[in-house]
C-alpha positions as a printed Julia matrix, in Angstrom:
83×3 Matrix{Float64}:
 50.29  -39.64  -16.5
 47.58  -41.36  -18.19
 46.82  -43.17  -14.64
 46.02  -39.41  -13.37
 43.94  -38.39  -16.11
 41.84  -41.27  -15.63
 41.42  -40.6   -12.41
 40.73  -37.15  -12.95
 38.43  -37.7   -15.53
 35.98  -40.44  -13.06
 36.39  -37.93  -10.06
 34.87  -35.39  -12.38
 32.68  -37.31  -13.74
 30.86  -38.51  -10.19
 30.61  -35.09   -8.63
 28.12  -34.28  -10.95
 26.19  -37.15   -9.75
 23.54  -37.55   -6.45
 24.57  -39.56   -3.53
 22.63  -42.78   -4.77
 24.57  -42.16   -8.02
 27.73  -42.45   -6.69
 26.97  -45.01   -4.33
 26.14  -47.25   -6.92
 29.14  -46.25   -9.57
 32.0   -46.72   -6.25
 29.98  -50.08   -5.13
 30.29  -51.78   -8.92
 33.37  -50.17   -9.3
 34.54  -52.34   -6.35
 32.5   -55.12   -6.92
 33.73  -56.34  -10.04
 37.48  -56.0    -8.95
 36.63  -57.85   -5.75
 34.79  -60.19   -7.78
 37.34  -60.55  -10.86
 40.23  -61.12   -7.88
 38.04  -63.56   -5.94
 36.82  -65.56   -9.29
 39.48  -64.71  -11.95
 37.6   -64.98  -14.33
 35.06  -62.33  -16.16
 31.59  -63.94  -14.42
 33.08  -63.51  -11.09
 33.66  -59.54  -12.21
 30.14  -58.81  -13.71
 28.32  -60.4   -10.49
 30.4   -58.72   -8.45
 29.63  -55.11  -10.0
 26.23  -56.1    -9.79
 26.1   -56.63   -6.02
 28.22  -53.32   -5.42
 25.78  -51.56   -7.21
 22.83  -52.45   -5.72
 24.64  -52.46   -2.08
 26.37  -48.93   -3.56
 23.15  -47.69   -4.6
 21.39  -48.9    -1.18
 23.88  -47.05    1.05
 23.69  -44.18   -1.63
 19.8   -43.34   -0.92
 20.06  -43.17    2.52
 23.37  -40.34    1.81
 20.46  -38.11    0.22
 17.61  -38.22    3.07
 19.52  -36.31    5.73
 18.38  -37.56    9.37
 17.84  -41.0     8.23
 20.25  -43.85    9.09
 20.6   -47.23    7.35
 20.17  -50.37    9.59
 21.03  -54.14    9.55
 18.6   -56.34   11.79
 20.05  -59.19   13.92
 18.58  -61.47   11.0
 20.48  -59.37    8.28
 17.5   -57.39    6.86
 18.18  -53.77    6.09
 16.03  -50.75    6.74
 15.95  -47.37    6.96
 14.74  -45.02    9.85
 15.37  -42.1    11.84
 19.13  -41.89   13.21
């Protein structure tokens, strides 16, 4: 039950939130598990949420400017433009 509520509770939370909001709460939500799994140890975690975020937060903005697209060049830069 308590597994629920918390649940609850962070679903609530976020759809109060914009799109770059959420972006960036999901991506260092699942950064620092990745990164706490990966590592094992608490380092591993923080970098990890601190990657999602900014890659959360990234994605995120482009959610909130309808007709734009995000966009990974062949040499891994990313951009946004028109979709």
């Amino acid at each position: 039950m308590k597994k629920i509520m918390f649940i609850a509770c962070v679903g609530l939370s976020l759809a109060a939130c914009t799109a770059t909001e959420r972006g960036a709460g999901v991506g260092a939500a699942t950064g620092a598990v990745v990164g706490g799994v990966a590592t094992g140890n608490v380092r591993g975690a923080a970098v990890g949420a601190a990657v999602g975020g900014l890659a959360g937060a990234l994605i995120g903005n482009v959610a909130d400017q309808p007709g734009r697209c995000y966009y990974r060049d062949q040499y891994g830069n990313r951009y946004v433009d028109r979709c």
